[in-house]
C-alpha positions in Angstrom: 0.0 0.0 0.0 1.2 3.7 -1.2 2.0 5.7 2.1 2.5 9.3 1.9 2.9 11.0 5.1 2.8 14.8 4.2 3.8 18.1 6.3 6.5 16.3 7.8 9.7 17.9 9.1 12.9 16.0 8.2 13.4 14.8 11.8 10.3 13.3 12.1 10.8 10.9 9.6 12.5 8.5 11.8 9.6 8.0 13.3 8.1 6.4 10.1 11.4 4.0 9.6 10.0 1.1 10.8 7.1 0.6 8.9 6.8 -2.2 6.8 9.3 -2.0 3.6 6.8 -3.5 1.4 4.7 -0.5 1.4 6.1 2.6 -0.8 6.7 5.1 1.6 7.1 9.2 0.3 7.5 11.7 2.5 6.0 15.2 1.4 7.5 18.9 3.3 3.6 20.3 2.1 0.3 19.5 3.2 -2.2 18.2 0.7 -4.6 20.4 -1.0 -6.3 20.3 -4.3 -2.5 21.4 -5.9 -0.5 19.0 -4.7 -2.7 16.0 -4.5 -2.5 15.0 -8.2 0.9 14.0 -7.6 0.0 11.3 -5.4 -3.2 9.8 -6.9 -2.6 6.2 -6.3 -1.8 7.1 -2.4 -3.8 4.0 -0.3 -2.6 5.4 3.3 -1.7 9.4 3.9 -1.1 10.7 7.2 -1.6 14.8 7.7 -1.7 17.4 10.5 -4.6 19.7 10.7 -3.5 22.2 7.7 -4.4 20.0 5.1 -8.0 20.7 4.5 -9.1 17.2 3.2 -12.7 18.1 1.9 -14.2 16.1 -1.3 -12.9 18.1 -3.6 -9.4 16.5 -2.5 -10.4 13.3 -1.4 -12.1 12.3 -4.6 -8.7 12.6 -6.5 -7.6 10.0 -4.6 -9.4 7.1 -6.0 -7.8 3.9 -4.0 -7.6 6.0 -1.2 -8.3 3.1 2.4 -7.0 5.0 5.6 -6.3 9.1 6.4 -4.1 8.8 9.7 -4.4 12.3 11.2 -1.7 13.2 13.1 -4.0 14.8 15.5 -6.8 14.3 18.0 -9.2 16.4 16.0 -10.7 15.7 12.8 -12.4 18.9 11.5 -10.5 19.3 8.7 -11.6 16.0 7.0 -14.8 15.4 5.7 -15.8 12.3 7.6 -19.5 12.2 5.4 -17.8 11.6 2.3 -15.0 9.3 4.0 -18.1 7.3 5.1 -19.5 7.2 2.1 -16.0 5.9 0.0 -15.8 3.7 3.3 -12.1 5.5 3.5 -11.0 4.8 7.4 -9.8 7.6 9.3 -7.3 7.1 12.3 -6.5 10.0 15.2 -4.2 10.5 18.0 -6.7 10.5 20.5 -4.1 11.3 23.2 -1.1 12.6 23.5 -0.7 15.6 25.1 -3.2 16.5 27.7 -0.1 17.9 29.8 1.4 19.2 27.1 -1.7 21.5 25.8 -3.0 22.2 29.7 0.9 23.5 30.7 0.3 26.0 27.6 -3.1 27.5 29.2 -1.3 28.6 32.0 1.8 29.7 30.3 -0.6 32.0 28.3 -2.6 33.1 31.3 0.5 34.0 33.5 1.2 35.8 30.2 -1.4 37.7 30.8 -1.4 37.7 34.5 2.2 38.9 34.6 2.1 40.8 31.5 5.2 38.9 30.2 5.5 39.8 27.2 5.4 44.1 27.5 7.7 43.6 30.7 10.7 41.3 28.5 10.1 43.8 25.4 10.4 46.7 27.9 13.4 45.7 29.4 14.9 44.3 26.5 15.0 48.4 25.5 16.7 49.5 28.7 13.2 50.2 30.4 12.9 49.6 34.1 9.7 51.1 34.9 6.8 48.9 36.6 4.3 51.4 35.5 1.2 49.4 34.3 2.9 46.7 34.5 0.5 45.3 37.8 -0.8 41.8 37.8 -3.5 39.9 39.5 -2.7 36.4 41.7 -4.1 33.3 40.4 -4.5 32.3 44.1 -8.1 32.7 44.6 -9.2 33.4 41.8 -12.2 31.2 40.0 -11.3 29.0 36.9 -13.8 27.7 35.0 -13.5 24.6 32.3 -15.7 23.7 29.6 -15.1 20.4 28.3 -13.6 18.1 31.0 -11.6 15.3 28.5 -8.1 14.1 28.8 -6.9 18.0 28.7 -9.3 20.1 30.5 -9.0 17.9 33.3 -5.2 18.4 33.3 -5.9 21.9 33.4 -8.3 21.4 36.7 -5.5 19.5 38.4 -2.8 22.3 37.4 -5.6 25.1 38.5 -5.9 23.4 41.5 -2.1 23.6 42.5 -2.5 27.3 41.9 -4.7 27.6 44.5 -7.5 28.2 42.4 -11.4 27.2 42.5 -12.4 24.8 39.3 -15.8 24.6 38.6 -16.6 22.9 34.6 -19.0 22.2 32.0 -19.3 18.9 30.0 -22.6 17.2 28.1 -21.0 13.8 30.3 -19.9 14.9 33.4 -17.3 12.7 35.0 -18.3 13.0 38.9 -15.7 10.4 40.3 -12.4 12.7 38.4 -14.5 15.8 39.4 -14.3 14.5 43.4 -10.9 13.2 43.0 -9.4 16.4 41.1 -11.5 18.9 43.4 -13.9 20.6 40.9 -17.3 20.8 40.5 -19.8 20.7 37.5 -22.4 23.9 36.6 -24.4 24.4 34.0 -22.9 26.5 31.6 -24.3 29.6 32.2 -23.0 29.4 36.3 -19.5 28.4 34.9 -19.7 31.2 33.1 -21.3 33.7 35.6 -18.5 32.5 38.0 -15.1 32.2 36.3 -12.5 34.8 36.5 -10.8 33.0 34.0 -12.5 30.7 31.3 -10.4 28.1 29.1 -12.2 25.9 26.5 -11.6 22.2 25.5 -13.9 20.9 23.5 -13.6 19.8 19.9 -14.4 21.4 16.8 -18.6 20.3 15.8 -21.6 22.0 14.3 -23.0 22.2 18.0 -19.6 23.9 19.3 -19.4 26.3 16.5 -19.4 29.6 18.4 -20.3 27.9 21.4 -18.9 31.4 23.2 -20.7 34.4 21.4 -22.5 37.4 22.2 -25.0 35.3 24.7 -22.2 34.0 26.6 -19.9 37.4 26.6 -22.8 38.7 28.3 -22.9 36.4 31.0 -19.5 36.3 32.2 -18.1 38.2 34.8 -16.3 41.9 34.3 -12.9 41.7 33.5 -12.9 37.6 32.9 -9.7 36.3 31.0 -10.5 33.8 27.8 -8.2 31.2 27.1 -8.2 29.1 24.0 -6.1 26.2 23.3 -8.7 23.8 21.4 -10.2 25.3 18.1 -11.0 28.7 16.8 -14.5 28.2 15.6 -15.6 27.5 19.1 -15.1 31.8 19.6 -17.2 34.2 17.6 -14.1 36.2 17.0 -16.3 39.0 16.3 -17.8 39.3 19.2 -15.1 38.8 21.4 -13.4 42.3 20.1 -16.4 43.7 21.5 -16.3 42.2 24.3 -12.7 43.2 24.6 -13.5 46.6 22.9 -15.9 47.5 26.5 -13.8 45.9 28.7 -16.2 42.8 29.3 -13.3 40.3 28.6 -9.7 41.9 30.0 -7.4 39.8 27.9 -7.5 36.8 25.7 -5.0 33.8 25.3 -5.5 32.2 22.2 -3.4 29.1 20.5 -6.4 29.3 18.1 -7.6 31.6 15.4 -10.8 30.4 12.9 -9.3 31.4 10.0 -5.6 30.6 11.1 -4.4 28.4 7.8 -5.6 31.5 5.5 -3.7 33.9 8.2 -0.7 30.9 7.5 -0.8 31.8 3.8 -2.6 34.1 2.5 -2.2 33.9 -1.3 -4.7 31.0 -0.4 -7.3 34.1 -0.1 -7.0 35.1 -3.5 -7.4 31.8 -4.9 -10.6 31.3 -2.9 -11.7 34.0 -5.0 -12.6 36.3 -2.2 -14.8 34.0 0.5 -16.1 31.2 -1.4 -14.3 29.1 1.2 -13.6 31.8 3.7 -15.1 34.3 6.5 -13.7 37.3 5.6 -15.2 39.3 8.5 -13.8 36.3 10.7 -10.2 36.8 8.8 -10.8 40.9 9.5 -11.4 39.7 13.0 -8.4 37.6 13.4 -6.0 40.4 12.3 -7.1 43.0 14.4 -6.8 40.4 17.6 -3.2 39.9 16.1 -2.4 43.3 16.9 -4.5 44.0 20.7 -2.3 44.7 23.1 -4.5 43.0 25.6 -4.7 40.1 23.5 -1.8 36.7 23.6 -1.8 34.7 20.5 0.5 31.8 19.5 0.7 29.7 16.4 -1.4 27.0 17.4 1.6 25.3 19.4 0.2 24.4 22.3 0.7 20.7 21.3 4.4 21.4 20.2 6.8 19.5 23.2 9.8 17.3 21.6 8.0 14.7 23.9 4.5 14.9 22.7 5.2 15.5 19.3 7.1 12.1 19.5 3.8 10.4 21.0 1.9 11.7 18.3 4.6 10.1 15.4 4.4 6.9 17.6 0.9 6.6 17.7 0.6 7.7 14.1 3.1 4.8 12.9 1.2 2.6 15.7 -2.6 3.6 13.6 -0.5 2.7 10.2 0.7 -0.7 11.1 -2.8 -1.6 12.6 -4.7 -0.9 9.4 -1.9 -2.8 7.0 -2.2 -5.7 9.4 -5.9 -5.8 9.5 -6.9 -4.6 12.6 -7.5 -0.9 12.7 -7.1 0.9 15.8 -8.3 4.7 16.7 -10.4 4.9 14.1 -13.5 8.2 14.0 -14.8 6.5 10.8 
């Protein structure tokens, strides 16, 4: 079976050494879109991160197409309807960083806490002054979770060790982690009534799709902190600059943005002719959080440890090995 493993970095080949010589394996530096796919129409097994965008339009160029092994735990960017329908299997990570990603939420919200980054950049230009350069503790302060998996429990037990108060959301509450952790569950609205800071992990769905709008601005406290290390369609980008506009929302930590891959590359706009594919008041959006001051974003590397970037290879290889052998593991379709 044709492997192709694309948007792979040269050290993280090794990774894919031991898999079965009998298969072709290529190894491709880009991620597969409608350009570069023709060049690998006979693939049977491709493994991607989240930047290839795996919609019919590229799928259906790939005619003997059996597995996609996402290097990843979420799936949005492949569409698992026509997958279904081709009966093409698709394999995840389902964990392999739920430290990893939960030690990012805090290193974004003592960011923000500490004001980090205006304190190194001042200093680094000779400045010495403290001026508006006060933080707030995290010691008594109220965190609230929504989505209590692998991760956002990690963040509850990290929370806790701060000395804060947890309180979460999830459609399946897990009571027995909750009493063992030390959090409690709300309903949504109290979780968002209460928290002084709020940090979201749950996955990209049509029912999470701005699951955090205007409604929910509205009901969180004055001056709350947002953090967001899962996916950028879960914010309505738009109405968090107004909430940050009016002081609603203090600051913002975000790993995610909703139109990060067109941010990524933006000759991609242009070929999209102008939205067909895009949100461009979402894109509009993104850039002017780019450029808050009150406002943290990163590149979407949350995930990106030497040690759970290896996990992820592993378990990739791991999902690979399973299918060619007959006995798939990890699959979402």
């Amino acid at each position: 079976m044709k492997t192709v493993i694309f948007e792979i970095e040269s050290w993280e080949r090794k990774a894919f050494e031991t898999l079965d010589v009998r298969y072709p394996l290529h190894f491709e530096n880009a991620r597969l879109d409608s350009e570069t796919v023709g060049s690998y129409a006979d693939a049977e097994i491709i493994s991607t991160f989240i930047y290839s965008s795996l919609q019919r339009d590229v799928l259906e160029k790939l005619p003997g197409l059996k597995l996609i092994a996402t290097r990843s735990t979420g799936f949005d960017h492949i569409d698992l309807v026509y997958c279904a329908k081709r009966g093409i299997k698709v394999a995840n990570v389902p964990v392999y960083g739920e430290n990893t990603v939960a030690e990012h939420v805090f290193a974004l919200l003592l960011a923000v806490s500490h004001h980090l980054v205006e304190a190194v950049d001042r200093t680094r230009r000779g400045d010495f002054s403290q001026a508006g350069l006060c933080g707030f503790d995290l010691q008594g302060k109220t965190m609230g979770i929504i989505g209590t998996g692998s991760i956002g429990c990690h963040v509850a037990r990290i929370a806790k060790g701060f000395g804060m108060d947890v309180v979460a959301h999830d459609i399946r509450p897990a009571e027995a982690t909750a009493a063992a952790i030390g959090f409690r569950y709300l309903a949504l609205s109290d979780v968002l009534s209460t928290a002084d800071v709020l940090s979201l992990h749950v996955p990209a769905n049509t029912r999470t799709r701005h699951l955090i709008s205007k409604k929910e601005f509205a009901l969180m406290k004055e001056g709350a902190i947002l953090i967001n290390t899962a996916r950028g369609s879960i914010v309505d980008v738009r109405e968090l600059l107004g909430a940050l506009s009016t002081g609603k929302i203090a600051a913002a930590g975000l790993d995610v943005l909703p139109e990060e891959p067109v941010i990524r590359e933006e000759a991609e706009l242009l070929r999209s002719a102008f939205g067909r594919e895009h949100d461009l008041e979402s894109l509009l959006a993104d850039h002017i959080l780019l450029r808050l001051r009150n406002v943290l974003i990163t590149p979407h590397s949350a995930f990106n440890t030497r040690e759970a970037v290896q996990r992820i290879l592993e378990t990739t290889r791991r999902n690979i090995e399973a299918f060619a052998a007959g006995r798939p593991q990890n699959l979402v379709s």
